[in-house]
C-alpha positions as CSV (number, residue, x, y, z in Angstrom):
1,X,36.2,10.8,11.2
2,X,33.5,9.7,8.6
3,X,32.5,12.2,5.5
4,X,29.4,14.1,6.4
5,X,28.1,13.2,3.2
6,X,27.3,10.0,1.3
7,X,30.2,8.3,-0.5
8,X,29.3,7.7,-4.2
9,X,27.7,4.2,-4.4
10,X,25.3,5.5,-1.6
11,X,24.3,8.7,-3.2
12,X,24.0,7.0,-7.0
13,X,21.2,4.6,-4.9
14,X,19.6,7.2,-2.7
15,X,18.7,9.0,-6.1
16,X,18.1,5.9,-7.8
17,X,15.3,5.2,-4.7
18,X,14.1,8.8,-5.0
19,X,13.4,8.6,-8.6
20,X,11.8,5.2,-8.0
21,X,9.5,6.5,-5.2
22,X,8.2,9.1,-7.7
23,X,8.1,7.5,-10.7
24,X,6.6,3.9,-9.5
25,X,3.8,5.7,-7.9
26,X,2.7,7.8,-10.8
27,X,2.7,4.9,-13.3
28,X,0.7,2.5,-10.8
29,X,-2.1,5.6,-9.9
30,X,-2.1,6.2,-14.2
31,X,-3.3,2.2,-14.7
32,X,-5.3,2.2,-11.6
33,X,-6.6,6.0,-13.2
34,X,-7.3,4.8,-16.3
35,X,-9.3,1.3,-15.1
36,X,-11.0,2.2,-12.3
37,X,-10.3,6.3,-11.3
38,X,-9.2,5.5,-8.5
39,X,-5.9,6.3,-6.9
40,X,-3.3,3.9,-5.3
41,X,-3.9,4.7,-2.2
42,X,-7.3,4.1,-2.8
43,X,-7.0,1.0,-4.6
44,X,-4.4,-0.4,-2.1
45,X,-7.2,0.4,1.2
46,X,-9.6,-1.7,-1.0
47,X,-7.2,-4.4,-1.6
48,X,-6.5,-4.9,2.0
49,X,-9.8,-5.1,3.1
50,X,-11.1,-7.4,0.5
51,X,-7.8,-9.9,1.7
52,X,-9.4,-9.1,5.7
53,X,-11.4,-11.5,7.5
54,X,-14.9,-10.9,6.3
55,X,-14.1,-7.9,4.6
56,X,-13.7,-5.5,7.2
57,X,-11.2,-3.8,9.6
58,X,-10.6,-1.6,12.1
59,X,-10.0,2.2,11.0
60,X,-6.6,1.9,13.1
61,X,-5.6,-1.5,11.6
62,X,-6.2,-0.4,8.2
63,X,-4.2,2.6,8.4
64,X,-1.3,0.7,9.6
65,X,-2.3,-2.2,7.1
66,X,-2.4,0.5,4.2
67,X,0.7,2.5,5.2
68,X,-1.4,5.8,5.6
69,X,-1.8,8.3,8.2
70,X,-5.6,8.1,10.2
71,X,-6.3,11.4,8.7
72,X,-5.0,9.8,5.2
73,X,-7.0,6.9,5.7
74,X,-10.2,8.8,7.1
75,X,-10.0,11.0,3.5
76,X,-9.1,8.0,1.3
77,X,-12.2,6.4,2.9
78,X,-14.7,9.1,2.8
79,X,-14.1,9.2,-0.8
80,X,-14.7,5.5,-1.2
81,X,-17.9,5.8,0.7
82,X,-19.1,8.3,-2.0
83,X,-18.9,5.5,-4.7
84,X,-20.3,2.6,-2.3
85,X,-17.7,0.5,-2.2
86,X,-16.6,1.0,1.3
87,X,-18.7,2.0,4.7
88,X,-17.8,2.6,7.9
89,X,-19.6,1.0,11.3
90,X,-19.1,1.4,15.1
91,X,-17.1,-1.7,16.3
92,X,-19.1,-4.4,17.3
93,X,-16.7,-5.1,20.6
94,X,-16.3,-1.9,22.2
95,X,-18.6,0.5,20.1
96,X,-16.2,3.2,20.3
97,X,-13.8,2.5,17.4
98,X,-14.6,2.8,13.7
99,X,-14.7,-0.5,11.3
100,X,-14.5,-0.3,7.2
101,X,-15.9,-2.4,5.8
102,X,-15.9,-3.7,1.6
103,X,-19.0,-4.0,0.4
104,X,-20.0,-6.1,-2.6
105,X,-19.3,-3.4,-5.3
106,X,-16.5,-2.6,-3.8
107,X,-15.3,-6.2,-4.0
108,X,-16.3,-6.5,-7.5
109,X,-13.9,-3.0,-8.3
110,X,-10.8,-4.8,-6.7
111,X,-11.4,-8.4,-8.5
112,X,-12.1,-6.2,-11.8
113,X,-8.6,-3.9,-11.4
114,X,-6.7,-6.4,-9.5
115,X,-5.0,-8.1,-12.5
116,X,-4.4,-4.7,-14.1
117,X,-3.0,-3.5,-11.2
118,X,-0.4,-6.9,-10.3
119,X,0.5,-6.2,-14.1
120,X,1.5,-3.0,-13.9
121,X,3.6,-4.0,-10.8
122,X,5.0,-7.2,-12.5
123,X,5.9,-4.6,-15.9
124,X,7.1,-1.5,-13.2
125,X,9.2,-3.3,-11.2
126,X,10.2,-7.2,-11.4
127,X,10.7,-7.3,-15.4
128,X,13.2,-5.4,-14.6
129,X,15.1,-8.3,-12.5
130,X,16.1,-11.4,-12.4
131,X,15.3,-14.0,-9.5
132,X,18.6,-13.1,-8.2
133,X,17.8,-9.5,-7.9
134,X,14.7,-9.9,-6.8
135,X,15.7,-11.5,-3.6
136,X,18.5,-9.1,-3.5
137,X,15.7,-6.3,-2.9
138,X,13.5,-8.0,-1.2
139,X,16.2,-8.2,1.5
140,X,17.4,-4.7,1.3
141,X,14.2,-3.6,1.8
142,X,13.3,-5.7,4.7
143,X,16.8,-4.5,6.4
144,X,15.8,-0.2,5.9
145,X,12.5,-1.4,7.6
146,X,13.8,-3.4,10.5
147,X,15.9,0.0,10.9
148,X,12.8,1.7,10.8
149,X,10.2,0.3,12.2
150,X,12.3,-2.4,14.8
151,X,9.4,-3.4,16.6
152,X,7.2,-3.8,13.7
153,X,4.7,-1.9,14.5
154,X,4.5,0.9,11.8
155,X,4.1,-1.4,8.8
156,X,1.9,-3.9,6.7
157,X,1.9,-7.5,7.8
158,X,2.1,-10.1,5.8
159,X,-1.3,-12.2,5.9
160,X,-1.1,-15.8,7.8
């Protein structure tokens, strides 16, 4: 009968990933704080629509695109409505869903923090490995996704 509890390796890297999850975060909303007040979250719903066919997507495609709950989202871009970089339209195929769309300034904001931003992430993250390592995650990671999201359906896709 298996030990209720994690075995030693597991539990030094499920605290080593909960420390991660906090502290990556904080540093990456600090840079994206100090350049641009704006929060990931917010940063990371302008980055996907400025990498979106003409700038815009649907609210529901975002969300999953972004990683954020619809009511997330709705917040995150409410607030990025207030500073004109985002705005929302009806859907131009069925008129009942909810497109956002990146308007110039908010364009300009993502081209102005971007390389701030991939620095931070390049400093944060993989400065800390080598190529080696880097794969190493990069495969890890995919595997706990496959495990959670099996039908891929939940998470980001890559563009292409």
């Amino acid at each position: 009968m298996s030990s209720p509890w994690l075995d030693e390796q597991q539990q030094r890297t499920w605290r080593a990933w909960l420390a991660v999850a906090e502290l990556l975060p904080r540093t990456l909303d600090a840079q994206l704080q100090r350049d641009a007040g704006l929060t990931h979250a917010a940063y990371v719903v302008l980055a996907m629509l400025s990498e979106a066919p003409g700038g815009n997507l649907r609210m529901s495609d975002l969300a999953r695109t972004a990683n954020q709950s619809q009511s997330r989202l709705s917040h995150t871009v409410a607030r990025l409505e207030e500073r004109g970089w985002v705005r929302r339209e009806k859907a131009a195929e069925d008129r009942r869903g909810n497109v956002a769309v990146l308007t110039d300034a908010g364009r300009d904001v993502v081209e102005r923090v971007a390389p701030g931003h991939v620095a931070a992430v390049r400093e944060g993250v993989f400065a800390a490995l080598t190529p080696a390592q880097t794969l190493a995650l990069e495969e890890a990671l995919t595997a706990v996704l496959d495990r959670l999201d099996p039908d891929a359906t939940l998470r980001a896709h890559e563009p292409g």
